[in-house]
C-alpha positions, 0 to 999 in steps of 0.5 A: 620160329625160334632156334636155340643152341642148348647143351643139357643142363647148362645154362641154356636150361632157363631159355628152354623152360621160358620157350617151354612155358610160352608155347611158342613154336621152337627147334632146338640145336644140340651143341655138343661140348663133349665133342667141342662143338661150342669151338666149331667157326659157324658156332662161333659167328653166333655165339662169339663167347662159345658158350650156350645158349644162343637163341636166333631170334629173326634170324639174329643170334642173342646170347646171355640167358638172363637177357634172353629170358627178358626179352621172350618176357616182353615179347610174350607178355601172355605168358606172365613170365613177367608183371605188367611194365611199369608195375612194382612188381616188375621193378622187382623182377628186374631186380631179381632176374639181373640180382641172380645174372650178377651174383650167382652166374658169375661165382659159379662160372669160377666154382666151376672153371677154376682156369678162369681165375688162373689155376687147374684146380683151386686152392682150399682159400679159393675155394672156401671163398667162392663157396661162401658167396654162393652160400650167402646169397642163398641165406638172402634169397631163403630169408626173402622167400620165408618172409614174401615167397613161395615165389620171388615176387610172392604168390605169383611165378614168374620168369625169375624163379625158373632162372633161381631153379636152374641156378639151385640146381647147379648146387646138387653136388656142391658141399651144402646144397641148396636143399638144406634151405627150407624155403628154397627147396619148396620153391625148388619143388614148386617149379620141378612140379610144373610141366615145362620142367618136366617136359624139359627132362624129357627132351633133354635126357636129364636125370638128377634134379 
């Protein structure tokens, strides 16, 4: 049985949806960020970050969605969330799973927390800048997924397009979305498609794309 401390919509999301797809038996454990819940000493013996998610795993806490995402990969191999080790085509999940961790988590966090870089708010230099790059890294991926998609790896899904789904939705109220890339918004609306998606909605109460 696993426990994830989730908050809905937040990068938790990625773990959920792999949870989701495996089957495997969960419970889940709301960690209010309205009322500071991330702060609470029990949380913060698990996840010393205060951050989600945090999936207790054995009755041991891991942290960091892209690493989390790995490991279920590995220990559910049934569930294709990853090619066969050894394979090419696992090199290139690997790429892509750290590629996405790297790049787009880390801009979002300063997008979204301009305290990280030191101000309230950011300056319209700042934030061009981070807009930029995350703008970038969306021409890379739309070029990719028009020459070798629908998926990241091609014709097959993998673990690696829910953590790419989870990351475009976090574009919906930025100035350009990433609905305004045409081969991102038919894998964006391959993966909303999928029960573990909508299934996630459910119980997490979410109602935006």
């Amino acid at each position: 049985m696993y426990t994830l401390y989730y908050a809905p919509g937040t990068a938790s999301m990625v773990v959920h949806l792999a949870l989701l797809e495996i089957g495997a038996p969960h419970q889940l454990r709301l960690v209010d960020f309205d009322a500071g819940a991330q702060r609470d000493a029990d949380y913060l013996k698990l996840n010393p970050g205060g951050v989600v998610p945090t999936l207790v795993i054995d009755g041991r806490p891991m942290c960091e969605s892209a690493a989390i995402l790995m490991l279920l990969a590995e220990r559910h191999p049934q569930a294709g969330l990853a090619p066969a080790v050894g394979s090419p085509e696992r090199e290139a999940w690997l790429r892509w799973v750290v590629y996405l961790s790297n790049t787009l988590m880390s801009s979002y966090r300063f997008w979204f927390y301009p305290a990280e870089l030191g101000t309230a708010e950011h300056t319209p230099a700042v934030r061009a800048a981070l807009q930029k790059k995350i703008e970038g890294v969306w021409d890379l991926l739309d070029a990719q997924l028009q020459a070798n998609g629908p998926y990241l790896l091609g014709k097959d899904f993998s673990g690696a397009d829910l953590l790419l789904t989870m990351l475009m939705r976090w574009s919906r109220n930025m100035p350009r979305p990433v609905t305004g890339w045409p081969a991102l918004k038919r894998l964006a609306d391959l993966i909303r498609a999928r029960p573990s998606w909508k299934e996630l909605y459910r119980i997490e109460g979410l109602g935006d794309w």
